[in-house]
C-alpha positions in Angstrom: 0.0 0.0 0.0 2.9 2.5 0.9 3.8 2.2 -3.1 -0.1 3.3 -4.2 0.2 6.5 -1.8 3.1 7.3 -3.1 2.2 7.3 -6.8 -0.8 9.1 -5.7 1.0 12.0 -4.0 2.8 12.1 -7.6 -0.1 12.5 -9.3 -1.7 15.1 -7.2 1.2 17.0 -6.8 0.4 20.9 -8.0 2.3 22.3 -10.3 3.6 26.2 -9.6 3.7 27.0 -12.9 1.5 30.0 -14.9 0.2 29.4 -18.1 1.3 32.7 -19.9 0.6 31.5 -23.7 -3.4 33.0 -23.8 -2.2 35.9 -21.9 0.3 36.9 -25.0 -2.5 36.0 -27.3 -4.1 38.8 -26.3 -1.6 41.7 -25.8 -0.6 40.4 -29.3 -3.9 41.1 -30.5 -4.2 44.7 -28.7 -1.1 45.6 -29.8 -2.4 44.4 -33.9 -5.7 46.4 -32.4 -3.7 49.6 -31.5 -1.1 50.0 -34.3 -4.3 49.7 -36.6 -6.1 52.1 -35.2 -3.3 55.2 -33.8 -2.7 56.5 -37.2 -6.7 57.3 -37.7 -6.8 59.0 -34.7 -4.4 61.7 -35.7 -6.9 63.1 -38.6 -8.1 66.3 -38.4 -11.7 68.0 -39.6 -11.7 70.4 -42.2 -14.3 73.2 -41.3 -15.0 76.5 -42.5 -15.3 79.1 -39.5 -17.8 80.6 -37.9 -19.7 77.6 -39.4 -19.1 74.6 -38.0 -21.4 70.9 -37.1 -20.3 71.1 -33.4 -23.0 70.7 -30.9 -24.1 73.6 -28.3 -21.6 74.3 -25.0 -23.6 73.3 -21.6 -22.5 76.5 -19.5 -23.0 76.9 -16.3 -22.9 80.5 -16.3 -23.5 83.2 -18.9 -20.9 83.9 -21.2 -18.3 86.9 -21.5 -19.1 87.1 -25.4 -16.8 89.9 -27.5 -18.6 90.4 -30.8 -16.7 91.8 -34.1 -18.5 93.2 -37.0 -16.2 93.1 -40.5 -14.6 96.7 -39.8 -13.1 95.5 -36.7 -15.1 97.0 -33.7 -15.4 95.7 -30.8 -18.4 95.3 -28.4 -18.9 93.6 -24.8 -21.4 91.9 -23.7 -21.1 90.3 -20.0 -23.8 88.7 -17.5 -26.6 89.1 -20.0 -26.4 92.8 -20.2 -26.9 94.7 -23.8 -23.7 95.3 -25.8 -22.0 98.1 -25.3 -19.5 99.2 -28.2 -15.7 99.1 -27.1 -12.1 99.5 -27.4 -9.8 97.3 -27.2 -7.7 98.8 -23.9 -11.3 98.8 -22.2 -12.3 95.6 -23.1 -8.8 94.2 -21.5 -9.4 96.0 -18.6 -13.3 95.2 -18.6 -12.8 91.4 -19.0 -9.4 91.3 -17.2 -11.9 92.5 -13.7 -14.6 90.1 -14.6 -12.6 87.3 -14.9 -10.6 87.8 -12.0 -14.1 87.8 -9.9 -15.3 85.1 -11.5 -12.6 82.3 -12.1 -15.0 79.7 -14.6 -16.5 82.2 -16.5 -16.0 81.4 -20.1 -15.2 84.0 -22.2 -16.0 83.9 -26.4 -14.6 86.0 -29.5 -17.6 86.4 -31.5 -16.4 87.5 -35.1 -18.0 88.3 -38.2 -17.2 85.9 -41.0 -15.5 88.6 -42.9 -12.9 89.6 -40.0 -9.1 89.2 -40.9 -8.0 86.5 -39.5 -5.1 89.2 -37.7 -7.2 90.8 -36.0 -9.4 87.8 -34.2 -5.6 87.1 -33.4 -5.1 90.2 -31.7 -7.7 90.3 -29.7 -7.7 86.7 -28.1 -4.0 87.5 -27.4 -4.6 90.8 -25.3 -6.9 88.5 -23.4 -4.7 85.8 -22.8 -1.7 88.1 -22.4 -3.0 91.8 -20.5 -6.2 90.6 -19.4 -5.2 87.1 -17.9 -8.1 85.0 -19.3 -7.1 81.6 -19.0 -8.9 80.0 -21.6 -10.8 82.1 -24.7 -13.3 80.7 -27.3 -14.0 81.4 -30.9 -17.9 81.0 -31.6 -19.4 79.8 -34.6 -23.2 79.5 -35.8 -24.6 75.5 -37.0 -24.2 74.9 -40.4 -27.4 76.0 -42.4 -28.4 78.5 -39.6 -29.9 81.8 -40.7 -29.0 85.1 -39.7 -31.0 87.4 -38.1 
């Protein structure tokens, strides 16, 4: 009988030994899954501005929104209030105080579709630069909207 138990403790003996083979099987699959997929991500969308297909911003609160018409004026329009026609040293100093009371407050650039480029440029950068707005948006209208 000692010889039975014995080959029976062979038998059952565990080994301590992982099976790594389906685990590869996979990361070599995610890894086929991933090299496929990494250069699509990289594409851009051509739009046209102010028009675009993005959907509405959720906002919490209302909007700072700077509006340009094709000459290059400026107007302000903050908490809901009427707009009020600008210049660009008082709008810096305008939005630069409203901002710095209200931290989240997102702020917009509003331009008319005939705007040089240049001067959209100018005015998001003395907002970023002199009037320390952290972040500043450029607004469009949907695609197919009407003006009114």
């Amino acid at each position: 009988m000692t010889a039975m138990t014995s080959r029976r403790h062979r038998k059952r003996k565990l080994k301590a030994e992982i099976n790594v083979v389906p685990y590869i099987d996979v990361m070599l699959v995610l890894l086929i899954i991933f090299m496929v997929t990494a250069p699509l991500l990289n594409l851009g969308v051509d739009i046209e501005l102010p028009q675009s297909n993005a959907r509405p911003v959720e906002q919490k609160q209302e909007p700072v929104v700077i509006s340009m018409n094709s000459k290059g004026d400026l107007w302000l329009k903050l908490e809901g209030a009427e707009n009020e026609a600008t210049s660009l040293d008082q709008l810096v100093v305008k939005v630069g105080a409203f901002v710095r009371n209200n931290k989240d407050v997102p702020v917009y650039v509003a331009a008319d579709n005939d705007v040089a480029y240049q001067k959209v440029y100018d005015v998001l950068t003395a907002l970023q630069t002199r009037a320390n707005v952290p972040r500043a948006g450029l607004m469009s209208q949907p695609t197919g909207a009407v003006n009114k």
